[in-house]
N, CA, C and O atoms as a GROMACS GRO file, in nm:
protein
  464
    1UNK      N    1   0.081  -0.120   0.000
    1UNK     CA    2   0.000   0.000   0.000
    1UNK      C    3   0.086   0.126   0.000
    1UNK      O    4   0.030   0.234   0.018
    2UNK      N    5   0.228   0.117  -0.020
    2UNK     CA    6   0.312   0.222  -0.030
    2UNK      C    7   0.272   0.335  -0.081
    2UNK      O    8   0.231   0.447  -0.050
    3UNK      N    9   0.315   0.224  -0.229
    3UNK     CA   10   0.238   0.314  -0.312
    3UNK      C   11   0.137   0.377  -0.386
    3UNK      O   12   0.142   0.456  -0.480
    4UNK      N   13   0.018   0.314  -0.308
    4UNK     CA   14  -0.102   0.364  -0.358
    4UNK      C   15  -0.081   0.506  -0.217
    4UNK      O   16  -0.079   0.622  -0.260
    5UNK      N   17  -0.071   0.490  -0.099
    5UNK     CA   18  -0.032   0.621  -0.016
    5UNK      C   19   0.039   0.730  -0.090
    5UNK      O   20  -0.016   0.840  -0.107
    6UNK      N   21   0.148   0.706  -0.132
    6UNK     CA   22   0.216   0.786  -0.220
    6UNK      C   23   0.152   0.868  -0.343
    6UNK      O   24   0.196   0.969  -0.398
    7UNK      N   25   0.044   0.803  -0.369
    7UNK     CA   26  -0.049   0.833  -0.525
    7UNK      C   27  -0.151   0.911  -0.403
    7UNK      O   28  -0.227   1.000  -0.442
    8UNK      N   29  -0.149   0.884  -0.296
    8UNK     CA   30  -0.280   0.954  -0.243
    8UNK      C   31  -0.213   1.100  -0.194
    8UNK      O   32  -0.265   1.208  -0.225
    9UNK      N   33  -0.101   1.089  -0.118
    9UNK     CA   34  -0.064   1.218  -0.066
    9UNK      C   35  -0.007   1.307  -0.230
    9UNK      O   36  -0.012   1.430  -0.231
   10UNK      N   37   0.029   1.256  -0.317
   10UNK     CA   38   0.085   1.333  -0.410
   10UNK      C   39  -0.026   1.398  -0.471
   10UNK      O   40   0.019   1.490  -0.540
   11UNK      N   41  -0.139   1.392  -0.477
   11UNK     CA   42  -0.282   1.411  -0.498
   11UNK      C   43  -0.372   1.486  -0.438
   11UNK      O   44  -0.478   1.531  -0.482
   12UNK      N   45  -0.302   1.500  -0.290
   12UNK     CA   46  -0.389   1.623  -0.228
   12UNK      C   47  -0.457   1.547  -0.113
   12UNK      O   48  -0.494   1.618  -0.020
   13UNK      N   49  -0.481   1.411  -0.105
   13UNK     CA   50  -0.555   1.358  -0.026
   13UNK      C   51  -0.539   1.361   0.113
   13UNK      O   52  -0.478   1.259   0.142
   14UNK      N   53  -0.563   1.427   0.214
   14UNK     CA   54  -0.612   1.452   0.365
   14UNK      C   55  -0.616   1.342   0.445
   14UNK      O   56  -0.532   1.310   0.530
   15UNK      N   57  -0.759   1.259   0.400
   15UNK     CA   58  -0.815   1.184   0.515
   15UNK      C   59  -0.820   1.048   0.530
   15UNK      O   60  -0.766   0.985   0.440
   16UNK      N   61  -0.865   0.992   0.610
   16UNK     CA   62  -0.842   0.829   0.599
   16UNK      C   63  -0.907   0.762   0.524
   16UNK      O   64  -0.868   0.653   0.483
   17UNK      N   65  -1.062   0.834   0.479
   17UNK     CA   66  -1.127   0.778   0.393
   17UNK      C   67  -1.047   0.771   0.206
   17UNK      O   68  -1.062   0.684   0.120
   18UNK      N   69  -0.988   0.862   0.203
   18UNK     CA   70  -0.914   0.876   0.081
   18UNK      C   71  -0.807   0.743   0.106
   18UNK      O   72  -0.792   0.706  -0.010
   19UNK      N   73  -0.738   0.667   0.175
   19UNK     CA   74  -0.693   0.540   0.208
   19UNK      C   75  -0.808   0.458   0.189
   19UNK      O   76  -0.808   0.395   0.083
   20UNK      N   77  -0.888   0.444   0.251
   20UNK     CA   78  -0.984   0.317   0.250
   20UNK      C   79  -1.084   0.341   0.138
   20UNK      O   80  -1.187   0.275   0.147
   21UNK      N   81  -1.072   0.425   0.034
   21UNK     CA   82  -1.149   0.430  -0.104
   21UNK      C   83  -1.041   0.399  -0.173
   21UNK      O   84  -1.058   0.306  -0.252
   22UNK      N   85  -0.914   0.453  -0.168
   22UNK     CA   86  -0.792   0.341  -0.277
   22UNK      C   87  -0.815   0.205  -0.196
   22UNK      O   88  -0.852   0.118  -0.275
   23UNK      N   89  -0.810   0.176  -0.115
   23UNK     CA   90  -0.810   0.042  -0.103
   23UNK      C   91  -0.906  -0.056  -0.142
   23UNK      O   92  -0.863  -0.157  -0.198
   24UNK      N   93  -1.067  -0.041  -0.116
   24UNK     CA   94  -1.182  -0.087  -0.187
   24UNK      C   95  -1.142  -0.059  -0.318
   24UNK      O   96  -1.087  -0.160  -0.362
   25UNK      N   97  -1.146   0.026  -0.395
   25UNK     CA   98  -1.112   0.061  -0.545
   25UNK      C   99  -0.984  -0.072  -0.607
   25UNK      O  100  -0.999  -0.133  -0.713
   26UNK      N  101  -0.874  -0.090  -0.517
   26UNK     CA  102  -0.810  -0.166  -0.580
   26UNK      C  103  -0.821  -0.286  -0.554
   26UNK      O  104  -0.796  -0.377  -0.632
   27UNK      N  105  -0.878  -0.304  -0.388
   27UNK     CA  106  -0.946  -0.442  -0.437
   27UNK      C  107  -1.072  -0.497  -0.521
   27UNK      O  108  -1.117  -0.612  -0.511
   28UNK      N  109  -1.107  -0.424  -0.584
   28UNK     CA  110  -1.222  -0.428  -0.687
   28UNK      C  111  -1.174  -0.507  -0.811
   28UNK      O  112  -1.203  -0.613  -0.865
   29UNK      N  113  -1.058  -0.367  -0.837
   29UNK     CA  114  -1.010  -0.388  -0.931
   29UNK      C  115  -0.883  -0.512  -0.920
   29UNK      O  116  -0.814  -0.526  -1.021
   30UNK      N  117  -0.869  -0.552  -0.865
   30UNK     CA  118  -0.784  -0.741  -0.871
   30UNK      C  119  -0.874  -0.821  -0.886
   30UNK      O  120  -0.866  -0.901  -0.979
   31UNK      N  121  -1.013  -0.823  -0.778
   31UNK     CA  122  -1.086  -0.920  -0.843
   31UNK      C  123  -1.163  -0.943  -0.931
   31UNK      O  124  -1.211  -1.050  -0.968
   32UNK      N  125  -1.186  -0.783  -0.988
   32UNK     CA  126  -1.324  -0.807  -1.132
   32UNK      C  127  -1.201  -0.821  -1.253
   32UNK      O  128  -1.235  -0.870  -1.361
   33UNK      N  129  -1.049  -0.776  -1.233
   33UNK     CA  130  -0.992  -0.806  -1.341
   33UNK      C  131  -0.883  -0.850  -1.353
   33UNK      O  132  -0.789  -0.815  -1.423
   34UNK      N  133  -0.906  -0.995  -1.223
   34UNK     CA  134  -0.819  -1.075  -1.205
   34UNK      C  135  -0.765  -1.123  -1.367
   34UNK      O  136  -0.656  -1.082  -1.409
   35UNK      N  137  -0.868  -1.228  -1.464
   35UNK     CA  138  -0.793  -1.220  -1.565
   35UNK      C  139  -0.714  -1.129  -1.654
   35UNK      O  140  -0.605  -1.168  -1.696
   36UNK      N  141  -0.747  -1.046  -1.677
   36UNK     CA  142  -0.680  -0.896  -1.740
   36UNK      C  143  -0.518  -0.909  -1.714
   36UNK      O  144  -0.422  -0.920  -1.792
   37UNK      N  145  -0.532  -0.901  -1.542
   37UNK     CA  146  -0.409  -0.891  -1.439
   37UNK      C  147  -0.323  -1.016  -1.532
   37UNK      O  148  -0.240  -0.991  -1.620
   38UNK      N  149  -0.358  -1.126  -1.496
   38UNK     CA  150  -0.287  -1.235  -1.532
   38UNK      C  151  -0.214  -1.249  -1.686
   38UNK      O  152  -0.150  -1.346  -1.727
   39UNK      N  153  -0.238  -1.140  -1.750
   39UNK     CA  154  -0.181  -1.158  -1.911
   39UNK      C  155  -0.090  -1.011  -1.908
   39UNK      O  156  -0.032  -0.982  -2.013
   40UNK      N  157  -0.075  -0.912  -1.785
   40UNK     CA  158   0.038  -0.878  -1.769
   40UNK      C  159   0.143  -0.897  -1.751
   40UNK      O  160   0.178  -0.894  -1.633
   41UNK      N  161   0.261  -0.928  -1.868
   41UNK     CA  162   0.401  -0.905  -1.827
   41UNK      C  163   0.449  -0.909  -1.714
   41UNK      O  164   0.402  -0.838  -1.624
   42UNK      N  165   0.577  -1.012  -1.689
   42UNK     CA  166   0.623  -0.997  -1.533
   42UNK      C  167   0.708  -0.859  -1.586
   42UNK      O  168   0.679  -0.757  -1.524
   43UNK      N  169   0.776  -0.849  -1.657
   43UNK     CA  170   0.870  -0.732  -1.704
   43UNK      C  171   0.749  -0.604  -1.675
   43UNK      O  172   0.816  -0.506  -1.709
   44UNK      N  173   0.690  -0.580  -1.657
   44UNK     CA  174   0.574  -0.448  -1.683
   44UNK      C  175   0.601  -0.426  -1.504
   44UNK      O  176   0.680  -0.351  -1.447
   45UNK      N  177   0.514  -0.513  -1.456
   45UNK     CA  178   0.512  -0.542  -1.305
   45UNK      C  179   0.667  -0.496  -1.260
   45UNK      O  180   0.673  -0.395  -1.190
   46UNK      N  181   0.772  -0.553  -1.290
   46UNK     CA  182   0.912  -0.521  -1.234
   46UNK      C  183   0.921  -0.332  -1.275
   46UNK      O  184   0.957  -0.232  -1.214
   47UNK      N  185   0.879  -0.354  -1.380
   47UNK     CA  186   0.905  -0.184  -1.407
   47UNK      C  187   0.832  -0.072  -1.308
   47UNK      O  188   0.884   0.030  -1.263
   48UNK      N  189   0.674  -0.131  -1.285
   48UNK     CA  190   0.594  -0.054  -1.217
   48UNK      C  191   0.655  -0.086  -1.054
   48UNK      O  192   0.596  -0.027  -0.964
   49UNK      N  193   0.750  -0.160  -1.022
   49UNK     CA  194   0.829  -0.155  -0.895
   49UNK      C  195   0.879  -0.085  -0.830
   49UNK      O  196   0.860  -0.024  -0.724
   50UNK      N  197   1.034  -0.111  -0.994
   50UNK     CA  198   1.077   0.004  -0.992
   50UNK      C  199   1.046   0.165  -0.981
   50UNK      O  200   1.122   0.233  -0.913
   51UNK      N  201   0.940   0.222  -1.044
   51UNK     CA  202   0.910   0.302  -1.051
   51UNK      C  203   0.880   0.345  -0.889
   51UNK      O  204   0.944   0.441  -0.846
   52UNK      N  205   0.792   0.281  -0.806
   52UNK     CA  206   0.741   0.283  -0.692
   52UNK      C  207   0.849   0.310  -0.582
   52UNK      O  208   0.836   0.393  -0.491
   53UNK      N  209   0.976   0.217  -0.605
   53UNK     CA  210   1.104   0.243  -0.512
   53UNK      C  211   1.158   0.344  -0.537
   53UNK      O  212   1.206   0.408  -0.443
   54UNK      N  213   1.169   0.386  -0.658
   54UNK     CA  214   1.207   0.510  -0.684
   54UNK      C  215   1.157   0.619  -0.598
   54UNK      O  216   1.218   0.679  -0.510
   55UNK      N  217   1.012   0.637  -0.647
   55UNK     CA  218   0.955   0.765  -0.601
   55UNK      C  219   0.942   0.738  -0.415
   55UNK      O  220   0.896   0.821  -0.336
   56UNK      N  221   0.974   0.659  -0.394
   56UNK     CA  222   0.921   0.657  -0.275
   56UNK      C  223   1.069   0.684  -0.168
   56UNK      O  224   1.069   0.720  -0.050
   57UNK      N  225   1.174   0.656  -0.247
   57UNK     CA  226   1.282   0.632  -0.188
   57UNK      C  227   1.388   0.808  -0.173
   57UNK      O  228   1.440   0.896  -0.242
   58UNK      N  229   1.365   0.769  -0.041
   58UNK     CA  230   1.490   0.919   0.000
   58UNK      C  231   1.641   0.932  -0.013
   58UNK      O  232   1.722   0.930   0.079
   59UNK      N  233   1.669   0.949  -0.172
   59UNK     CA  234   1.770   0.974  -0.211
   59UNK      C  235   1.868   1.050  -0.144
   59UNK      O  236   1.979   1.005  -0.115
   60UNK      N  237   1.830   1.162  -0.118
   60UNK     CA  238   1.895   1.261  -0.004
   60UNK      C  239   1.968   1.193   0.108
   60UNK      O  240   2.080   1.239   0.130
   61UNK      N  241   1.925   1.088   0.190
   61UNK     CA  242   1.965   0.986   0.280
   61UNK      C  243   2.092   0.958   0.250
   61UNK      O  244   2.190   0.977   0.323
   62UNK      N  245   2.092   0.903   0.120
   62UNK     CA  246   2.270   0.843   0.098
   62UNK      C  247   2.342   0.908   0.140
   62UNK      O  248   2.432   0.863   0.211
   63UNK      N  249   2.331   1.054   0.110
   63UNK     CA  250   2.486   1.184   0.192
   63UNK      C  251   2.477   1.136   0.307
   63UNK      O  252   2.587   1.142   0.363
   64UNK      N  253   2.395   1.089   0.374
   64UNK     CA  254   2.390   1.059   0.553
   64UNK      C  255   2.532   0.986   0.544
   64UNK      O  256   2.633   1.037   0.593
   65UNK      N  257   2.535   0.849   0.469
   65UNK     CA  258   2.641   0.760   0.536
   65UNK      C  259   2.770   0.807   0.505
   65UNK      O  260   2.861   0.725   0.518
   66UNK      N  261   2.796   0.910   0.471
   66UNK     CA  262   2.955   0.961   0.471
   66UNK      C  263   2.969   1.054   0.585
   66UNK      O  264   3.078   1.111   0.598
   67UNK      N  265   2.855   1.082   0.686
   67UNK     CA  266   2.857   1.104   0.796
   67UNK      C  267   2.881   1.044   0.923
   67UNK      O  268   2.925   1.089   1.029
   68UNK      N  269   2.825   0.885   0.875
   68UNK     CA  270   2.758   0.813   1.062
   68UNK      C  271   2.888   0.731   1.055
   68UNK      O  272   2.944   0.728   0.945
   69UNK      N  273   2.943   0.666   1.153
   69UNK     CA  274   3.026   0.599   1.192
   69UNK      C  275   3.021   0.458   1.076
   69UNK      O  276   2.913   0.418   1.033
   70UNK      N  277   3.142   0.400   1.040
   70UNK     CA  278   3.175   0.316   0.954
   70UNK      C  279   3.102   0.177   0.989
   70UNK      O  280   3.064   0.110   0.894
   71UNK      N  281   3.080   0.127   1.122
   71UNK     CA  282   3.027   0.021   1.180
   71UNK      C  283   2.846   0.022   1.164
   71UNK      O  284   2.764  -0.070   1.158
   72UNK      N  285   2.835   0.160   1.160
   72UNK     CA  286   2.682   0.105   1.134
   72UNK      C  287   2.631   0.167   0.965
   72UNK      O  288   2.514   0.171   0.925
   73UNK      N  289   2.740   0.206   0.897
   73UNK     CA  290   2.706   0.210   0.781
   73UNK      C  291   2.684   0.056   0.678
   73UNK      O  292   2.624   0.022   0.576
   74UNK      N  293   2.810  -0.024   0.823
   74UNK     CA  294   2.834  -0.216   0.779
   74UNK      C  295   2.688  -0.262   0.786
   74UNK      O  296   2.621  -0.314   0.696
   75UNK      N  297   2.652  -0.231   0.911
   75UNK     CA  298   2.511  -0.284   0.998
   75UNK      C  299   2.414  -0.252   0.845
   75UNK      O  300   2.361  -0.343   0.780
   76UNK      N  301   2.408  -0.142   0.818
   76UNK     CA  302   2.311  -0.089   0.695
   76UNK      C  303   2.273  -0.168   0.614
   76UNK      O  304   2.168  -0.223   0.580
   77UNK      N  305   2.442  -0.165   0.572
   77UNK     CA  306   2.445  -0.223   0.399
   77UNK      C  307   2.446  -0.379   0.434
   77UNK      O  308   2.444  -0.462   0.343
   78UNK      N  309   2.447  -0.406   0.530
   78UNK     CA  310   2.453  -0.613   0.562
   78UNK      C  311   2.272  -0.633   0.564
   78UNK      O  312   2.212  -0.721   0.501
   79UNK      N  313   2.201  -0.521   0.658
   79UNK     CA  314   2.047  -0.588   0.665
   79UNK      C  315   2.012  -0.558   0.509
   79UNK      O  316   1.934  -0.638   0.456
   80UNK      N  317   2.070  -0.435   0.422
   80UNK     CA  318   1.956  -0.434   0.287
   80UNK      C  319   2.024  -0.548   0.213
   80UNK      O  320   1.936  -0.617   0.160
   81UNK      N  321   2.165  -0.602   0.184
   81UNK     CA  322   2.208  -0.692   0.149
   81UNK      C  323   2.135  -0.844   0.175
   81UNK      O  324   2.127  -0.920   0.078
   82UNK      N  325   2.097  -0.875   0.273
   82UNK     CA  326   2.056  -0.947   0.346
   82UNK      C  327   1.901  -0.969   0.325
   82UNK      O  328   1.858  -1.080   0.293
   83UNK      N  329   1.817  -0.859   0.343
   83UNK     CA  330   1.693  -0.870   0.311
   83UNK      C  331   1.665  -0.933   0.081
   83UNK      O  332   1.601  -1.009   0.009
   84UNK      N  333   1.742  -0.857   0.080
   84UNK     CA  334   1.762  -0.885  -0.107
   84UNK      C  335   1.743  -1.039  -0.141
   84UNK      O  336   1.652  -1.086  -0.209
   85UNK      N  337   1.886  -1.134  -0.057
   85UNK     CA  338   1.934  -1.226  -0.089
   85UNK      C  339   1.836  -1.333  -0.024
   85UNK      O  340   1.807  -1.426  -0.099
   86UNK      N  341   1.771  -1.336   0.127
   86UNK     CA  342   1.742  -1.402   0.226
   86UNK      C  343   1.560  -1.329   0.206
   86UNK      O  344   1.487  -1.341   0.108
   87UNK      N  345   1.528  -1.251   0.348
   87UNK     CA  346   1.444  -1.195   0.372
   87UNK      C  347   1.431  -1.159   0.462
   87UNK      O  348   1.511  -1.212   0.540
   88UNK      N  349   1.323  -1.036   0.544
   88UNK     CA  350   1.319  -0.969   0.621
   88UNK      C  351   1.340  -0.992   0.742
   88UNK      O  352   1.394  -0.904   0.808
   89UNK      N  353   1.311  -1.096   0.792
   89UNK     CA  354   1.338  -1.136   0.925
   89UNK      C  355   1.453  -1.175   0.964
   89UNK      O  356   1.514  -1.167   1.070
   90UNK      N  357   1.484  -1.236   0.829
   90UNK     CA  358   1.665  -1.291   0.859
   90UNK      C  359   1.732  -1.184   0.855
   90UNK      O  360   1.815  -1.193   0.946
   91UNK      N  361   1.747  -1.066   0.790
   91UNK     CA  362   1.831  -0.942   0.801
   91UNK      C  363   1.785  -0.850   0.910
   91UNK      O  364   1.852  -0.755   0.949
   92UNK      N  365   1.659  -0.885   0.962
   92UNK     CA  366   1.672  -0.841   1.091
   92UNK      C  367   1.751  -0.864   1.186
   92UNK      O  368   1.805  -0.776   1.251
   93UNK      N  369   1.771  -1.028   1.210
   93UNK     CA  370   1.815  -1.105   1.264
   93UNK      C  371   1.981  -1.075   1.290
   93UNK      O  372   2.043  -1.070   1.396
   94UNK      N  373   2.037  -1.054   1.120
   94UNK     CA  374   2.191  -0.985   1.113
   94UNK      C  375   2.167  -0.896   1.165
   94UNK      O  376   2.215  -0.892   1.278
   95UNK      N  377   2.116  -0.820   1.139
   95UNK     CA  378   2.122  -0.630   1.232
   95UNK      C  379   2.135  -0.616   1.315
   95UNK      O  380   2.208  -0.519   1.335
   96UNK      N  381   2.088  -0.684   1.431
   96UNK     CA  382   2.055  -0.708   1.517
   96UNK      C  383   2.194  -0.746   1.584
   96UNK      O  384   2.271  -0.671   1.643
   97UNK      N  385   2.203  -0.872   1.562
   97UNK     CA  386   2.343  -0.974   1.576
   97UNK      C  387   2.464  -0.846   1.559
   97UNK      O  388   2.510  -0.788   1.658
   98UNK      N  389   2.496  -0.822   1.446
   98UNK     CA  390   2.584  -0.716   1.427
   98UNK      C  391   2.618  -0.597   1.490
   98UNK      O  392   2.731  -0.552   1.504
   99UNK      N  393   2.451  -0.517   1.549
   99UNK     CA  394   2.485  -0.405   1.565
   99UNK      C  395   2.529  -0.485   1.781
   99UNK      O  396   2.630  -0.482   1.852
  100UNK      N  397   2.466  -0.510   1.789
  100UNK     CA  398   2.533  -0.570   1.874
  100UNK      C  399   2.677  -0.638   1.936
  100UNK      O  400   2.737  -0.639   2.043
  101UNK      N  401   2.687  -0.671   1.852
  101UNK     CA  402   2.876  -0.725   1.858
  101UNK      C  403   2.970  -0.565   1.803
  101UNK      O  404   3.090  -0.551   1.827
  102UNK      N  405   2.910  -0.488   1.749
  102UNK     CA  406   2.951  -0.388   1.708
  102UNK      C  407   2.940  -0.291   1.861
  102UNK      O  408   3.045  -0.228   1.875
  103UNK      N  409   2.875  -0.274   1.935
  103UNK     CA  410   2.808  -0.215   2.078
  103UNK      C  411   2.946  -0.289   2.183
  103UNK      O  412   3.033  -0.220   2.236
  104UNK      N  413   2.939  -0.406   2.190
  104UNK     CA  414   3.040  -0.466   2.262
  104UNK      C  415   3.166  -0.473   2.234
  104UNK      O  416   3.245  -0.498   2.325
  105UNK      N  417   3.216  -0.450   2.083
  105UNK     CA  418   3.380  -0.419   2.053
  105UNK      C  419   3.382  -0.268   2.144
  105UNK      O  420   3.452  -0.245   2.242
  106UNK      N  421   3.301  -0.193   2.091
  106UNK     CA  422   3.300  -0.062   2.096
  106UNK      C  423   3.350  -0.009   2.278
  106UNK      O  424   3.441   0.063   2.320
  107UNK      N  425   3.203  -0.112   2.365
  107UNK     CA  426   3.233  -0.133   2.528
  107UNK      C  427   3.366  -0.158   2.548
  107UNK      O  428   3.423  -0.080   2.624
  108UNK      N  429   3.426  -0.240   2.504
  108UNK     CA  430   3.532  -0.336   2.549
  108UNK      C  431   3.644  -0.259   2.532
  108UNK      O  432   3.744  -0.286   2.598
  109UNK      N  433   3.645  -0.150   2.437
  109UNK     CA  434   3.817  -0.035   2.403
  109UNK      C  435   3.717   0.080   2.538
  109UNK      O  436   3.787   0.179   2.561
  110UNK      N  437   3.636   0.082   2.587
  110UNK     CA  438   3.656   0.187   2.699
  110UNK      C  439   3.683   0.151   2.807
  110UNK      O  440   3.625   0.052   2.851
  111UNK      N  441   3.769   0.213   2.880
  111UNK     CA  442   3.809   0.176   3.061
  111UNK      C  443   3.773   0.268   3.139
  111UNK      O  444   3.851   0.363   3.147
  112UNK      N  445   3.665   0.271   3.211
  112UNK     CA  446   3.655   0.331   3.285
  112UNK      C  447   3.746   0.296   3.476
  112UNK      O  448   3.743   0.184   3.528
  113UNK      N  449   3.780   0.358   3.509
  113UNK     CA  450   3.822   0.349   3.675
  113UNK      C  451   3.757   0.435   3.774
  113UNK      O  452   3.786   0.552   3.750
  114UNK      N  453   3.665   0.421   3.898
  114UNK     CA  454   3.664   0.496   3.968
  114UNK      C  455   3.702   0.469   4.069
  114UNK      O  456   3.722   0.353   4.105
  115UNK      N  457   3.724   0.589   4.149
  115UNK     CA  458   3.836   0.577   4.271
  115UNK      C  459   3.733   0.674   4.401
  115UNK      O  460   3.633   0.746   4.407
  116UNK      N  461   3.807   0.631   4.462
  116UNK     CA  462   3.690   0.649   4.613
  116UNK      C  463   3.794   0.774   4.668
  116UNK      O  464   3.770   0.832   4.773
   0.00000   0.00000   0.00000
C-alpha cells in the first residue's frame, strides 16, 4: 500500500477515507480483473516496482552515510544486502546480531576506573 499512499498524498488527499477508497477501489479492481491482471508481463510489473522504489525512496539519505560511523554504515548495507538475498526477518536477525557485537567491541576499548 506504499504506493497507492504515495499516489494519495501526491494528490492532495487529507483523510483516511481517501486510504480506504484506494483500497476498496483496488481491491475491486484485482478481483473483477483478475484475468486482465494475469496476461500482464512480469517485465511491466518489475518496471511498475521500480518506478514505486524510486519515487518513494529518499535519495537525499545516501549523503547521511559519509557522515555516521563506519560500523553502522556495515550494519546498513549487511540488513539491505541481506533482506535482497534471504528476507526480512533474517536481516533483521543480522542487524541485530551485528549491531550488537559492534556495541560490545565498541564497550570493550573503553576503561573506565573509579576511585573512592
Amino acid at each position: 500500500m506504499i504506493g497507492q499512499t504515495q499516489v494519495n498524498v501526491q494528490s492532495g488527499a487529507s483523510s483516511r477515507l481517501a486510504g480506504v477508497a484506494m483500497a476498496v477501489i483496488l481491491g475491486l479492481g484485482i478481483v473483477a480483473g483478475a484475468p486482465l491482471l494475469g496476461q500482464v508481463p512480469i517485465a511491466a510489473l518489475v518496471g511498475i516496482m521500480f518506478v514505486v522504489c524510486e519515487s518513494t525512496f529518499a535519495w537525499s539519505s545516501l549523503r547521511i552515510l559519509r557522515k555516521i560511523p563506519r560500523a553502522d554504515a556495515a550494519v546498513i548495507a549487511v540488513v539491505a544486502l541481506v533482506t535482497v538475498v534471504q528476507d526480512l526477518a533474517v536481516a533483521v536477525v543480522a542487524g541485530t546480531v551485528m549491531s550488537a557485537l559492534t556495541f560490545a567491541w565498541k564497550q570493550s576499548q573503553v576503561i573506565r576506573a573509579d576511585t573512592e
